[in-house]
Backbone as CSV, one residue per row, in Angstrom:
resi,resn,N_x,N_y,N_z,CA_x,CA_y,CA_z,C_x,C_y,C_z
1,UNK,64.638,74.811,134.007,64.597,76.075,133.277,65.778,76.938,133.686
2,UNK,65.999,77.929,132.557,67.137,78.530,132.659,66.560,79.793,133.967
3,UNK,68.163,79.834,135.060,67.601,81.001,136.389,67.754,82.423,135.489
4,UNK,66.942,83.370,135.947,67.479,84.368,135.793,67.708,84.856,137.321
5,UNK,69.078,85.673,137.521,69.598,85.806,138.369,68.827,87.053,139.118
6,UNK,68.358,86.807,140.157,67.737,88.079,140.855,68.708,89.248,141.281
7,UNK,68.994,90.457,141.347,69.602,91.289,141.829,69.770,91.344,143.556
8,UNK,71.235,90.887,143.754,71.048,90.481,145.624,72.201,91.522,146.325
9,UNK,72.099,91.647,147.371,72.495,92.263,148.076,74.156,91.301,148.542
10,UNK,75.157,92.033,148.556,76.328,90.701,148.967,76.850,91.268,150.174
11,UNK,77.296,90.409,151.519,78.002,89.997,151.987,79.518,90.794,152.150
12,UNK,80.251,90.888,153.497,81.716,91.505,153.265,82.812,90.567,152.414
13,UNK,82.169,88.764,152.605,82.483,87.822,152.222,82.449,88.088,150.571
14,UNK,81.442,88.641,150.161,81.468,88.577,148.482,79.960,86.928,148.934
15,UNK,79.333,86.658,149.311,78.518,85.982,148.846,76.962,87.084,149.580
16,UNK,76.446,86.689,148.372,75.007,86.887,148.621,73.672,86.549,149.284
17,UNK,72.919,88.023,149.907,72.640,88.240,151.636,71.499,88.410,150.996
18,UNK,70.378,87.261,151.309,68.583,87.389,150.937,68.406,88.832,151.838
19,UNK,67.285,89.308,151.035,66.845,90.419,152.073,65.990,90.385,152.788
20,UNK,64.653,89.006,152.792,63.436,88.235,153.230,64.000,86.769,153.142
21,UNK,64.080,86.394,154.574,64.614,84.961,154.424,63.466,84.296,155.727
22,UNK,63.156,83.199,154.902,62.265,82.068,155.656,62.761,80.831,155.980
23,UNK,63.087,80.172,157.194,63.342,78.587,157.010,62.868,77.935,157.891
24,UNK,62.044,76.713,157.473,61.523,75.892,158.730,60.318,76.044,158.858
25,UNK,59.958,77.149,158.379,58.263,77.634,158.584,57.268,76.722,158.476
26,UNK,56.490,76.460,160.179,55.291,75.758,159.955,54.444,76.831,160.392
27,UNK,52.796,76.025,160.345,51.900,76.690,160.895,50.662,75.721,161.302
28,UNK,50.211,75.784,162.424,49.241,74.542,162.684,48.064,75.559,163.542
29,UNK,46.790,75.220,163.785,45.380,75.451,163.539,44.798,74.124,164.275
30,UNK,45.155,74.358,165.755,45.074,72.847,166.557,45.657,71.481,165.892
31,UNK,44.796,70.724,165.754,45.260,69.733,165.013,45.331,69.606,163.480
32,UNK,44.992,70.708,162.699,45.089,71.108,161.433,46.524,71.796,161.063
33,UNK,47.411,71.168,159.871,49.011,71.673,159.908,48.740,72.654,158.844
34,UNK,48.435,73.752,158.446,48.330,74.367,157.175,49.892,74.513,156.593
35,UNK,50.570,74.895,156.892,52.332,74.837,156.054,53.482,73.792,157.051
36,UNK,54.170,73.627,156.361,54.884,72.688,156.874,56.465,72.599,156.091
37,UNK,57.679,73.352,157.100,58.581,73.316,156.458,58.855,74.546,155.428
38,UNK,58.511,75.041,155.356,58.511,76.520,154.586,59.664,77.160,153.853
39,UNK,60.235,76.846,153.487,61.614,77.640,153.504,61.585,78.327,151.834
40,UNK,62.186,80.099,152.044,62.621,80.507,150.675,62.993,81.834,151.272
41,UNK,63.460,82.273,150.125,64.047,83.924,150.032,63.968,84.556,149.046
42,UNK,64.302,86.110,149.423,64.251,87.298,148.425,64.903,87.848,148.508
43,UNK,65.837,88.350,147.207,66.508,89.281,146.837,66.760,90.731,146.686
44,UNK,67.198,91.350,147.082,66.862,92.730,147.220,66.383,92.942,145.212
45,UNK,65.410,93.899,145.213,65.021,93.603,143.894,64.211,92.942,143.188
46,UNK,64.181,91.830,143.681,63.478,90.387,142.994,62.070,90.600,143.399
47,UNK,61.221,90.450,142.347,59.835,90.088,141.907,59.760,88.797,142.141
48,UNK,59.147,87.936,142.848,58.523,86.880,142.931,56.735,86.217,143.430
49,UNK,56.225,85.067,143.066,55.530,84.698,143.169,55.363,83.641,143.761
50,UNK,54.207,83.488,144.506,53.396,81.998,144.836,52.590,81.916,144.303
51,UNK,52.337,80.768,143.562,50.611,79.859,142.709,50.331,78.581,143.550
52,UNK,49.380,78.599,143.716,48.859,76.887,144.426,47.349,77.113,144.026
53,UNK,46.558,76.218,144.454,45.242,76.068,144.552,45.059,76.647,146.244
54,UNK,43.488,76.600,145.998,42.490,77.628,147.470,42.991,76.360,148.523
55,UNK,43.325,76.935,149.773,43.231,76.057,150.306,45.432,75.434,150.912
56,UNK,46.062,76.255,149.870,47.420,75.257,150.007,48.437,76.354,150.598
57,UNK,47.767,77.695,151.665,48.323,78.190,152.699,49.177,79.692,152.253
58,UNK,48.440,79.782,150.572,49.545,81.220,150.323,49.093,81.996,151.475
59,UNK,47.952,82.566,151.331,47.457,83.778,152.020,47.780,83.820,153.928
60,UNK,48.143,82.583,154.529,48.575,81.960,155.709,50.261,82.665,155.235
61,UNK,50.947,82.094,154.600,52.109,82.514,154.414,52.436,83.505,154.291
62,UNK,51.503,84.429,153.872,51.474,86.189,153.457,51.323,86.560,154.869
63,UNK,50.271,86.383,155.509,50.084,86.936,156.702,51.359,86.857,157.661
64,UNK,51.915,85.678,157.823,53.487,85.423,158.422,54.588,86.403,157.968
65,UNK,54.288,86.360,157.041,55.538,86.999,156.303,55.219,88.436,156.911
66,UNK,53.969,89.462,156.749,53.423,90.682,157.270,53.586,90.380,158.441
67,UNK,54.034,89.874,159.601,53.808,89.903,160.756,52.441,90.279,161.440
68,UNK,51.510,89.539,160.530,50.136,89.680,161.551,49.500,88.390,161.927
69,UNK,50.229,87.352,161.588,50.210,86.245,162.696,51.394,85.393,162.929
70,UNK,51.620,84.953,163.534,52.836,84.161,164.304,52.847,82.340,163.550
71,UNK,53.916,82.166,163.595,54.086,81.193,162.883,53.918,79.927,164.098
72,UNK,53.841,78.976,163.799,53.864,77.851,164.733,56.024,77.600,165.523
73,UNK,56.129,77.378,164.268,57.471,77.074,164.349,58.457,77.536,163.265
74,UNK,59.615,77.684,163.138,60.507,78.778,162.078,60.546,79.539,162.176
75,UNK,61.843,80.050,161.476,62.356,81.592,161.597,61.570,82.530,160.400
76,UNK,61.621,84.140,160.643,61.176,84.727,159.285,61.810,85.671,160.139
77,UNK,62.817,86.304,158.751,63.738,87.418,159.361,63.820,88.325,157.905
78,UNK,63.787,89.188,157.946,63.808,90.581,156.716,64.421,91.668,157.768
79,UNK,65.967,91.792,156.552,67.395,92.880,156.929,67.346,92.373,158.042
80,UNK,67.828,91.156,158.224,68.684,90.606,159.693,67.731,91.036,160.487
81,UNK,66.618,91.091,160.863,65.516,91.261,161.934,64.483,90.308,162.161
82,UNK,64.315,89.178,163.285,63.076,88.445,162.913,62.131,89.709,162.958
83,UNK,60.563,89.132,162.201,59.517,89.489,161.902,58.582,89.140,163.055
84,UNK,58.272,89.977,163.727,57.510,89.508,164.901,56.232,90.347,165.025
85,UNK,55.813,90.893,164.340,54.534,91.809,164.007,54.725,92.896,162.874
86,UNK,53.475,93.419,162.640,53.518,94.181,161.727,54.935,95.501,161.852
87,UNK,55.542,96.021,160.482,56.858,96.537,160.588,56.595,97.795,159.472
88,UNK,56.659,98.782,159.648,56.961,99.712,158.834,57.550,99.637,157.693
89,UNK,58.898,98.707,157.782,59.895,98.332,156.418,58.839,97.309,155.795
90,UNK,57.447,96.773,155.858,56.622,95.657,155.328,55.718,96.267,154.689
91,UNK,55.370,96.661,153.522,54.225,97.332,152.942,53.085,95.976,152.279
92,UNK,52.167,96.302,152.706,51.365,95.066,152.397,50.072,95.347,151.670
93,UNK,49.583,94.868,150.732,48.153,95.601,149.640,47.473,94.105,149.396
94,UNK,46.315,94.470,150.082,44.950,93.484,149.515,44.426,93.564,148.400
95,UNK,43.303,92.574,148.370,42.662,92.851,147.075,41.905,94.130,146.863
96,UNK,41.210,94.318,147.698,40.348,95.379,147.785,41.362,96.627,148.101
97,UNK,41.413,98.140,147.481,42.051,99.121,148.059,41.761,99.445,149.126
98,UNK,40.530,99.470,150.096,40.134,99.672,151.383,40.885,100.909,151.756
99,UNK,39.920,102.538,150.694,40.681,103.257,151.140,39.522,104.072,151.683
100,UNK,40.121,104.843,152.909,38.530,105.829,153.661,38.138,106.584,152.869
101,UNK,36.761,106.194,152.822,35.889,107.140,151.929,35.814,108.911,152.033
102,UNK,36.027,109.274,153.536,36.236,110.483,154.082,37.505,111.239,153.547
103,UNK,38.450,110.663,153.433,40.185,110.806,153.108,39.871,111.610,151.594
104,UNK,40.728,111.705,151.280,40.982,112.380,149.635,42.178,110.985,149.202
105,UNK,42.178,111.169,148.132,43.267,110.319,147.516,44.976,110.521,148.034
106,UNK,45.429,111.713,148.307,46.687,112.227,149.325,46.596,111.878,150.575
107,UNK,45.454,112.100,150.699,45.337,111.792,152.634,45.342,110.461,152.958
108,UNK,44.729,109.449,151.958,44.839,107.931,152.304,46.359,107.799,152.177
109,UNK,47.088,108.423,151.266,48.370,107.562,151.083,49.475,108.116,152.522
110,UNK,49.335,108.963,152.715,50.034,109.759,153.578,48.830,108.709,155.389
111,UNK,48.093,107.649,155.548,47.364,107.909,156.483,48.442,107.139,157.412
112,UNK,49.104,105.631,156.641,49.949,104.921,157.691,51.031,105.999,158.526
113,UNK,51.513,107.053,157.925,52.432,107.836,158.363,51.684,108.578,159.959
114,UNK,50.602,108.717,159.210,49.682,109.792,160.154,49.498,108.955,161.722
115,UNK,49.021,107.848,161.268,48.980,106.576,162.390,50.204,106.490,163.634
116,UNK,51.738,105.893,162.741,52.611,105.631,163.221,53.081,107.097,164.392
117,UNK,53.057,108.054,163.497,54.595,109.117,163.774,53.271,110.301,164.017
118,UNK,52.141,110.689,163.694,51.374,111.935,163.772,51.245,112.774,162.682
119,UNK,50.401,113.686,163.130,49.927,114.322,162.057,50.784,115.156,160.976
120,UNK,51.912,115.865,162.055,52.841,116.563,161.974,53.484,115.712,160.706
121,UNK,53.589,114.622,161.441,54.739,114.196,160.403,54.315,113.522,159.113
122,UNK,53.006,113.311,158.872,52.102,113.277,157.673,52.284,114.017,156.626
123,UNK,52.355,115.710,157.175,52.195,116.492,156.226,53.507,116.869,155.417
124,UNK,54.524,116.807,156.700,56.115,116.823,156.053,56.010,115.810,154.472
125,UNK,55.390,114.194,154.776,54.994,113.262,153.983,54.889,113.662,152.400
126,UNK,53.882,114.877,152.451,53.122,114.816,151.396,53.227,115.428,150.211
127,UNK,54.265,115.759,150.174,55.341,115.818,148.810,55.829,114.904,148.460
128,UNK,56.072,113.756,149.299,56.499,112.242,149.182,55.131,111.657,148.273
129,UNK,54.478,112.111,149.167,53.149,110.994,148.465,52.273,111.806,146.822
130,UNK,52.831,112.976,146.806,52.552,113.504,145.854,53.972,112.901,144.283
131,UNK,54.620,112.780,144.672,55.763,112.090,143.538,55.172,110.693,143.402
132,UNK,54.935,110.013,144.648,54.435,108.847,144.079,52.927,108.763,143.243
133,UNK,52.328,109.744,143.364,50.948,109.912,142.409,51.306,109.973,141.094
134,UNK,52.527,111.231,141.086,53.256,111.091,139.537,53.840,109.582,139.232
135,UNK,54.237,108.854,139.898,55.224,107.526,139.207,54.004,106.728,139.077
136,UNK,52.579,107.062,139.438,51.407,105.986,139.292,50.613,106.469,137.853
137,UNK,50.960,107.510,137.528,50.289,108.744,136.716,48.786,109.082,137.084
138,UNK,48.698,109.670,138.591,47.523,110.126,138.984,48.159,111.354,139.722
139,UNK,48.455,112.446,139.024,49.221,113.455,139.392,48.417,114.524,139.968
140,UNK,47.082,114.625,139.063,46.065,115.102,139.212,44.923,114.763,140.174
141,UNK,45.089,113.662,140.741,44.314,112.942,141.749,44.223,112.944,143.140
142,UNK,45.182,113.744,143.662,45.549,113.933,145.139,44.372,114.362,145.943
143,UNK,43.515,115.254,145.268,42.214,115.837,146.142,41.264,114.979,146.047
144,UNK,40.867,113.571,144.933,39.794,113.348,144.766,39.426,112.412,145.958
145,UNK,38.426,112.579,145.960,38.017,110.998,147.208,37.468,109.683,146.757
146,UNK,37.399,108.648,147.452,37.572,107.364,146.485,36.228,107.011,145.296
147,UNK,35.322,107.961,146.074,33.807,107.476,144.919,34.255,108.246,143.764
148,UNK,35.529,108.843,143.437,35.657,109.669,142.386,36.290,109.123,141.765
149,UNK,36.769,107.870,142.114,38.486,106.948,141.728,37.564,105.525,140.687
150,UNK,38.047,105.674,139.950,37.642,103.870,139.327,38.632,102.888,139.825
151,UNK,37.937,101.842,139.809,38.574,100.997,140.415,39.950,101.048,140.437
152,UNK,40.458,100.846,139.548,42.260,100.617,138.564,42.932,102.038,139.255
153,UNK,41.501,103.010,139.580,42.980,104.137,140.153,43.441,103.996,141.777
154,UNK,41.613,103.709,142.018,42.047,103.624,143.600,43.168,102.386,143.856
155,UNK,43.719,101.450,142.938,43.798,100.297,143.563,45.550,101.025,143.613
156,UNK,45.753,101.761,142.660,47.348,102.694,142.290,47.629,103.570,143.715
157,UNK,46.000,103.995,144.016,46.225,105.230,145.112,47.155,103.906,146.274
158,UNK,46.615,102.618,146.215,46.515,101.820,147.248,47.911,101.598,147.255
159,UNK,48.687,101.201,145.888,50.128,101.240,145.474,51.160,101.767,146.240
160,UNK,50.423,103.424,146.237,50.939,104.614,146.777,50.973,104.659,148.209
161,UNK,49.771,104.356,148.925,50.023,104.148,150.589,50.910,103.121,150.599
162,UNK,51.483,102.192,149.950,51.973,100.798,150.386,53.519,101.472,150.628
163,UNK,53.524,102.200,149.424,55.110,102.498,149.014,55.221,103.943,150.062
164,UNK,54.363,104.885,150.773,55.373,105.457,150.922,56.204,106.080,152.606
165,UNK,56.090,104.286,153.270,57.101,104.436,154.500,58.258,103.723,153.544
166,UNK,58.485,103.610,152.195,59.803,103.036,151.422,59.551,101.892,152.138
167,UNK,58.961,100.631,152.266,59.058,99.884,152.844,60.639,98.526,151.955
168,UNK,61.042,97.600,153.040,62.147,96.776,152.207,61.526,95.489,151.766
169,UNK,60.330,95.395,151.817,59.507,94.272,150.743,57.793,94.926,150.683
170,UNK,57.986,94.508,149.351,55.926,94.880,149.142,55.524,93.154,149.357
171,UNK,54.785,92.948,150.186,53.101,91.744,150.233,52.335,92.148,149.157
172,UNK,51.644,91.366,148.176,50.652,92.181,147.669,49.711,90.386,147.426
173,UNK,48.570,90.580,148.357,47.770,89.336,148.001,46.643,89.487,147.456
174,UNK,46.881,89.399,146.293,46.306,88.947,144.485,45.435,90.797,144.614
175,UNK,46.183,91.991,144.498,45.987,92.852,144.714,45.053,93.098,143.085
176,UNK,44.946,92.692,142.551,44.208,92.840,141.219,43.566,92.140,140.759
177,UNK,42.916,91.130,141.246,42.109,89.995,141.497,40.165,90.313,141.088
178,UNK,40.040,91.575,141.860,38.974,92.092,141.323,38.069,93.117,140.272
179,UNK,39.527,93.065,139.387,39.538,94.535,138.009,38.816,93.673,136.970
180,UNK,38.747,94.486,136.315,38.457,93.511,135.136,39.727,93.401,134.156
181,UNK,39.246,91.945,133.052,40.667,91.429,132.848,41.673,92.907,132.239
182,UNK,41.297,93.848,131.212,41.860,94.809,130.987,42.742,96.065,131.755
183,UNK,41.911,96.069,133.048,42.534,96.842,134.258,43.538,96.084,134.493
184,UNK,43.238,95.153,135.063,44.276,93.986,135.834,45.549,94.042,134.713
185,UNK,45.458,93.810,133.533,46.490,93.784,132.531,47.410,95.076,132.750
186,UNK,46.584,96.357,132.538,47.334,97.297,132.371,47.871,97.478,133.733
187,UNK,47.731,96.984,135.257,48.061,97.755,136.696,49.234,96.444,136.539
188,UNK,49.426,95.473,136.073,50.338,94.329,136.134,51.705,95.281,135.591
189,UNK,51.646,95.857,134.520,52.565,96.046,133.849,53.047,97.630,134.447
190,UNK,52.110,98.333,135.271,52.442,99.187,135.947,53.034,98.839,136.624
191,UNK,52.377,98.132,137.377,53.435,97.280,138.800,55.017,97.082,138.651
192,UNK,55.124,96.340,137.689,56.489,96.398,137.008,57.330,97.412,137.001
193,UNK,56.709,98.321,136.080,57.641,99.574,136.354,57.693,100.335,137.505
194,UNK,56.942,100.438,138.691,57.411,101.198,139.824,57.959,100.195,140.621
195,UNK,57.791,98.835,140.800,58.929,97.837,141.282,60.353,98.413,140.660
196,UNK,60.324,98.071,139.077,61.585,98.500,138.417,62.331,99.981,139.060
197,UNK,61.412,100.827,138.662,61.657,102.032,139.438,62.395,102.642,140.673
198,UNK,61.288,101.503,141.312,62.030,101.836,143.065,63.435,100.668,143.479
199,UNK,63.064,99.997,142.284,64.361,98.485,143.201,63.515,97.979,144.231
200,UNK,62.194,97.284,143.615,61.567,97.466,145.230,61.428,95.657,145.062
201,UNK,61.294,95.080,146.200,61.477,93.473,146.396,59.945,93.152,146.601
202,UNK,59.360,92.271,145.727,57.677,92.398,145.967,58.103,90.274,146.078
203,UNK,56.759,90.381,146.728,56.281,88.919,146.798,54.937,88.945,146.684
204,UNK,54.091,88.304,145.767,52.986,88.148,145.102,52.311,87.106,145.223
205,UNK,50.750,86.942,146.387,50.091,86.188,145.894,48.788,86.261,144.633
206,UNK,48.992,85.030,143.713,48.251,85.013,143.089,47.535,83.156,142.344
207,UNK,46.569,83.749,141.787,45.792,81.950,141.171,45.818,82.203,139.828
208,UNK,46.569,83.469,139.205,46.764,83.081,137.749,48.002,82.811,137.787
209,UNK,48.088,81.849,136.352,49.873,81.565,136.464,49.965,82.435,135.110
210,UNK,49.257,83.133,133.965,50.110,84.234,133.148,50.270,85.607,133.998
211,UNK,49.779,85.971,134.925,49.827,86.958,135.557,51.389,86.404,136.547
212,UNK,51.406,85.262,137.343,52.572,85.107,138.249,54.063,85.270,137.243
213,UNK,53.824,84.615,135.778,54.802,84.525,134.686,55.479,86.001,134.267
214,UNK,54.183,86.654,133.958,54.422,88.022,133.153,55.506,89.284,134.374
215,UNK,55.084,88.847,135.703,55.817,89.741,136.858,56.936,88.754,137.146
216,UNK,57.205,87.602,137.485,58.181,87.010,138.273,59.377,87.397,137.706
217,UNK,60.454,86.866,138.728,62.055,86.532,138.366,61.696,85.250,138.939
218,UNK,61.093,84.909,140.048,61.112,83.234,140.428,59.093,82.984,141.206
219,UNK,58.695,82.219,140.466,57.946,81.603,141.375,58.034,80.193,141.988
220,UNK,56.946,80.319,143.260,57.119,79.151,143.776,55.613,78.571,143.890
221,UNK,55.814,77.082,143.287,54.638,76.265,143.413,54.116,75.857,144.514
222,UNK,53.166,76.038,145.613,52.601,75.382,146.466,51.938,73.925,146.427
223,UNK,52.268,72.958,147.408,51.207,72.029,147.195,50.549,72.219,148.545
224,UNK,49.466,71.238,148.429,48.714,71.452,149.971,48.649,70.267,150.691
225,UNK,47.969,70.239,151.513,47.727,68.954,152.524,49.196,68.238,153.006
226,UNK,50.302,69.073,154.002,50.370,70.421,154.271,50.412,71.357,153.242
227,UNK,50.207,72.458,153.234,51.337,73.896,152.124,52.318,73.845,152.418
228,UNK,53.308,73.406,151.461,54.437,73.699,151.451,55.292,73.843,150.153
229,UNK,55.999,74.491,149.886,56.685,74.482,148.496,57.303,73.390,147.465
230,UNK,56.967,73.278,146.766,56.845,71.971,145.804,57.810,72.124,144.974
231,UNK,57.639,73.235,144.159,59.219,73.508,143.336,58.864,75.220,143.001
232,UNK,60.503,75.435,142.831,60.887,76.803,142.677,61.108,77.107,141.231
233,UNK,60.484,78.056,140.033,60.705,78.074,138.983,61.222,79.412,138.217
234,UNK,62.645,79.579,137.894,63.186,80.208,137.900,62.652,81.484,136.012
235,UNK,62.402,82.305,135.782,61.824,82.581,134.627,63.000,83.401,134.056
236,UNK,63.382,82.904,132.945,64.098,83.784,132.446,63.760,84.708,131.448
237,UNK,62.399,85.426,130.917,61.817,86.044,130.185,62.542,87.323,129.819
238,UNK,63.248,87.892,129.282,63.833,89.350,129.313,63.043,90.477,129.699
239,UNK,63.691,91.959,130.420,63.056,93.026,130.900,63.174,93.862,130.433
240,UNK,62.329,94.761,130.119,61.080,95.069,131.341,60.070,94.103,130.136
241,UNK,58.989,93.571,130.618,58.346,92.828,130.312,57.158,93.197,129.828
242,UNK,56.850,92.572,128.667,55.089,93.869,127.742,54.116,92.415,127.549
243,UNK,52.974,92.866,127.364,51.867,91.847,127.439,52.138,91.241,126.107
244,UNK,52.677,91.343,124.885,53.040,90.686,123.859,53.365,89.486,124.150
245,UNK,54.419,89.143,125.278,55.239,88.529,125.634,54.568,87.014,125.729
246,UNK,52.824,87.150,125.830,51.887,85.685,126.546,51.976,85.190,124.871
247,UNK,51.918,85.561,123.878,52.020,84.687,123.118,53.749,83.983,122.005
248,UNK,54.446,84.140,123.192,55.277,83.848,122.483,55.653,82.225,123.089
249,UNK,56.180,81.953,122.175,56.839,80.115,122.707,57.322,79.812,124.234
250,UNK,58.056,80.402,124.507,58.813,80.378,125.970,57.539,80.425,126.907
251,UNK,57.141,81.831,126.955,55.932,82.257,128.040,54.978,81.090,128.120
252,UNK,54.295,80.421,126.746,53.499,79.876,126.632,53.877,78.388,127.518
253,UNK,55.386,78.099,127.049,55.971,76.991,127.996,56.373,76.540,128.991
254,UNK,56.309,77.981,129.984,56.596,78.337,130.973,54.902,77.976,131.676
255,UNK,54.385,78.463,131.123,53.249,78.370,132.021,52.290,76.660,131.355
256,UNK,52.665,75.989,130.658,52.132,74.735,130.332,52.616,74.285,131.326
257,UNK,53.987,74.117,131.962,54.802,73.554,132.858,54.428,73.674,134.213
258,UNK,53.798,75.121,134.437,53.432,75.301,135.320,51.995,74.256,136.026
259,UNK,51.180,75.156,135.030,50.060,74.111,134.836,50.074,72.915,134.984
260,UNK,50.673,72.109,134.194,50.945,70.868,134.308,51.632,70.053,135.593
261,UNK,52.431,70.823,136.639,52.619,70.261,137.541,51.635,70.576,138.765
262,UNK,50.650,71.648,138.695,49.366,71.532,139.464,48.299,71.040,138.982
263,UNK,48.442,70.605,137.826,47.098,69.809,137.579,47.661,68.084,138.148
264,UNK,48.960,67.832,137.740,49.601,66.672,137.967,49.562,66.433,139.832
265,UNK,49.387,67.333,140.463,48.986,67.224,142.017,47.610,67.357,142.190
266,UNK,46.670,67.221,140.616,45.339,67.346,141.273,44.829,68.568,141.948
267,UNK,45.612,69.912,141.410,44.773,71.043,141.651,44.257,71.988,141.157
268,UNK,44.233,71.897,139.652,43.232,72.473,138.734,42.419,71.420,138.266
């Protein structure tokens, strides 16, 4: 398939400098190898994805990548720094928003700040975290607390804590996984635009492949027994990208292909 070229960061050389770079990456679980060999990168900019079946080490790989567990063997370095625990420049969003019920919708997003640096420096924050309510369009939402939030908003408020130490990659594992299909549709295409927005470099786990299609510039196929990357598939879909887009020829072929080489490994 034709690449579309991710937006990269270059070099004094004139060649181009990943901004999340992995190589070698294993991970073993005593005598159990869950990844093996790991290797890929990200572009400053670049939207990408992982698809595999349960079981073929995304969510293992996410956690590595977040620095909240240690790899067996391999490097993982983001802006020339290995990754050796959790990092401020790493913004990371689960499925669940897991935001304190006590908090208001401002106060959760502003809380990592509160954590790291203090209170003090929270509140400086919160004009920060108030613009990002506007780029989520919950402008009006800053006071509410989460039993006041529907799902689809809290999961934006969740957006909003991720984004605002500016982190230099978003994690997001299958952060919309539990909406219903209409939410999930419309926070996909949000996503987009405050990625677009910020220039922000996301890596995405997910188990749909029109959802990995509709966001990527590149996904990558997992296989399992070890996890490790199977093939890299470059999407050239034009931007910014609208839900129209699933029924057109390309999209549709993009993701037969997809399909077809995880069912062809026996994992759908």
């Amino acid at each position: 398939m034709t690449a579309m070229a991710a937006e990269v960061e270059q070099d004094p050389a004139g060649e181009t400098r990943p901004v999340y770079e992995i190589s070698g990456l294993t991970k073993r679980y005593g005598d159990f190898l869950a990844l093996s060999d790991v290797d890929l990168s990200l572009g400053k900019g670049e939207f990408a994805s992982v698809i595999g079946s349960s079981g073929c080490g995304k969510s293992t790989l996410l956690k590595i990548m977040a620095g909240l567990m240690p790899p067996s063997a391999g490097r993982v370095v983001l802006d020339d720094r290995p990754v050796l625990g959790p990092r401020a420049d790493i913004g990371m969003m689960f499925q669940q928003a897991t935001l304190l019920p006590w908090k208001t919708a401002i106060e959760n997003i502003v809380m990592p700040i509160s954590i790291r640096e203090g209170r003090s420096a929270a509140k400086k924050a919160l004009p920060r975290a108030q613009e990002l309510l506007e780029l989520v369009g919950l402008e009006a939402a800053g006071n509410k607390y989460p039993d006041e939030l529907s799902g689809g908003m809290a999961q934006r408020v969740a957006i909003c804590r991720m984004m605002i130490s500016e982190p230099a990659v978003l994690l997001l594992d299958e952060p919309f996984s539990a909406l219903d299909e209409l939410t999930r549709d419309f926070l996909n295409i949000e996503l987009q635009r405050i990625c677009e927005a910020r220039d922000a470099t996301a890596f995405l786990v997910t188990h749909s492949i029109p959802e990995a299609v509709i966001l990527s510039d590149r996904i990558f196929v997992m296989q399992a027994n070890p996890g490790r990357v199977g093939e890299v598939i470059d999407i050239d879909l034009p931007r910014p990208r609208s839900l129209d887009m699933v029924n057109t020829q390309k999209f549709g072929e993009i993701v037969s292909h997809i399909r077809g080489r995880l069912d062809k490994e026996g994992f759908l």
